[in-house]
C-alpha positions as CSV (number, residue, x, y, z in Angstrom):
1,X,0.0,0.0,0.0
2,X,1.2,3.6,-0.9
3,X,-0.7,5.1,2.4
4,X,-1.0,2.9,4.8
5,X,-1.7,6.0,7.3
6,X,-4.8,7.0,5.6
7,X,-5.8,3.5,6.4
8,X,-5.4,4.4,10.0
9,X,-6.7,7.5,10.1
10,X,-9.4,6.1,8.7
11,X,-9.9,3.2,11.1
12,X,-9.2,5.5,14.1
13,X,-12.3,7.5,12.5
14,X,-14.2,4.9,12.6
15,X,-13.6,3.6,16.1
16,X,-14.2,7.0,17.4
17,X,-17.6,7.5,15.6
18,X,-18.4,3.8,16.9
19,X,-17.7,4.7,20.2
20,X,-19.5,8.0,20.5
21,X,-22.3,6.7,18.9
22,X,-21.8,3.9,21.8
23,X,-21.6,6.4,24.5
24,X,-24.4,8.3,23.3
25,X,-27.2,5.9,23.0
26,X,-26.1,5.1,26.2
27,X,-27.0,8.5,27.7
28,X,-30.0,8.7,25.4
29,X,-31.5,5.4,27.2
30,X,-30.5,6.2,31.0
31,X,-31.6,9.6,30.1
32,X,-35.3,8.7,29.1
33,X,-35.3,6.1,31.3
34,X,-34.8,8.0,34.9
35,X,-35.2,11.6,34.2
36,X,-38.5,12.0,32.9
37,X,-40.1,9.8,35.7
38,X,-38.3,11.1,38.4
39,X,-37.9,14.7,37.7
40,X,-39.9,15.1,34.9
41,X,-37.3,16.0,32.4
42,X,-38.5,15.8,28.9
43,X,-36.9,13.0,26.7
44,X,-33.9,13.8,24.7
45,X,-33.3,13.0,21.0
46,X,-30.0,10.9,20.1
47,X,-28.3,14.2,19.1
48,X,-29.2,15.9,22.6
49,X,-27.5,13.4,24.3
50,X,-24.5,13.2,22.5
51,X,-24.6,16.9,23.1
52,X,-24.9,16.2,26.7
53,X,-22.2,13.4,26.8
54,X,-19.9,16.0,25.1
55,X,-21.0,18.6,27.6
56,X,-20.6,16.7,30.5
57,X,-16.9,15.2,29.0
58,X,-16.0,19.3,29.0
59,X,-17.3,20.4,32.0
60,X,-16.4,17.2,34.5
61,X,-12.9,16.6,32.6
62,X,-13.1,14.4,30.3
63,X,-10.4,11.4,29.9
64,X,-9.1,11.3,33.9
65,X,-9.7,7.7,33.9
66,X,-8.1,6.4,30.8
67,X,-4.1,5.4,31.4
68,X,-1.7,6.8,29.1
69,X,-3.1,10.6,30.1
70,X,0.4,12.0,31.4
71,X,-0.4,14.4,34.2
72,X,3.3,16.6,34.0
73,X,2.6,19.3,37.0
74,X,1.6,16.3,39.2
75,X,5.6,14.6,38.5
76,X,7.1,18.0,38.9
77,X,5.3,18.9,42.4
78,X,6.2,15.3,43.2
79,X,9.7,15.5,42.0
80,X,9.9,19.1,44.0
81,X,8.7,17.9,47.2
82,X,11.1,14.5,46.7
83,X,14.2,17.4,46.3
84,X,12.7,19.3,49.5
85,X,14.5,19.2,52.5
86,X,12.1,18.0,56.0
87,X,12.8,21.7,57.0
88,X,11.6,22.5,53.7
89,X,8.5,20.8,53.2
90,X,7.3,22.1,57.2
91,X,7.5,25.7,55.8
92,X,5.5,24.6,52.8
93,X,2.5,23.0,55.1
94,X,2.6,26.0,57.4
95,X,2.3,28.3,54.3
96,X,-0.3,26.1,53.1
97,X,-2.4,26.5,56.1
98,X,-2.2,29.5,56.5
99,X,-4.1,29.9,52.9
100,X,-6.3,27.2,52.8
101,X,-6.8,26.3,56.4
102,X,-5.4,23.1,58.5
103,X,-6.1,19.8,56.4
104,X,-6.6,16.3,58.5
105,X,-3.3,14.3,58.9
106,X,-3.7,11.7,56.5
107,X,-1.2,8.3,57.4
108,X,0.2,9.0,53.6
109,X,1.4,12.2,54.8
110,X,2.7,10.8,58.3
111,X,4.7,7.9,56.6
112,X,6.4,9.7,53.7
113,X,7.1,13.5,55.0
């Protein structure tokens, strides 16, 4: 084959539209299935709740869940607090509650200061 990317582009395509098409009939058929009875919602269309499904994948974050999502700023805060001396790392808790209030000791925090 000359393009055997087009190939995957177009497979990929196709995945994608599967599973959106997945996700949203899902929504579509919890949708119309609890809302209208419990809250009386009206019932959505398929479009609607592929709207929704999109809306909600915005607003809530999206693709947390799925592993190969890198997160960078969570290594570099680790690797920061890793390079911090215990002196160090004290400071940074006071600082921190003295902006956002005193946080419960979890036993994370006790066994790796």
């Amino acid at each position: 084959m000359k393009h055997p990317w087009i190939v995957r582009i177009l497979q990929i395509v196709l995945i994608l539209l599967i599973v959106v098409a997945g996700f949203g009939q899902a929504v579509l058929q919890l949708w119309n299935w609890l809302m209208p009875s419990l809250f009386g919602l009206p019932s959505l269309t398929f479009w609607q709740a592929v709207g929704l499904l999109g809306l909600s994948w915005i607003l809530f974050g999206g693709w947390r869940g799925f592993p190969g999502r890198s997160r960078p700023w969570r290594r570099g805060m680790r690797d920061r607090w890793e390079r911090m001396t215990p002196a160090e790392r004290e400071d940074f808790r006071k600082a921190m509650e003295s902006r956002c209030g005193r946080r419960p000791e979890s036993p994370a925090m006790e066994a790796n200061p």
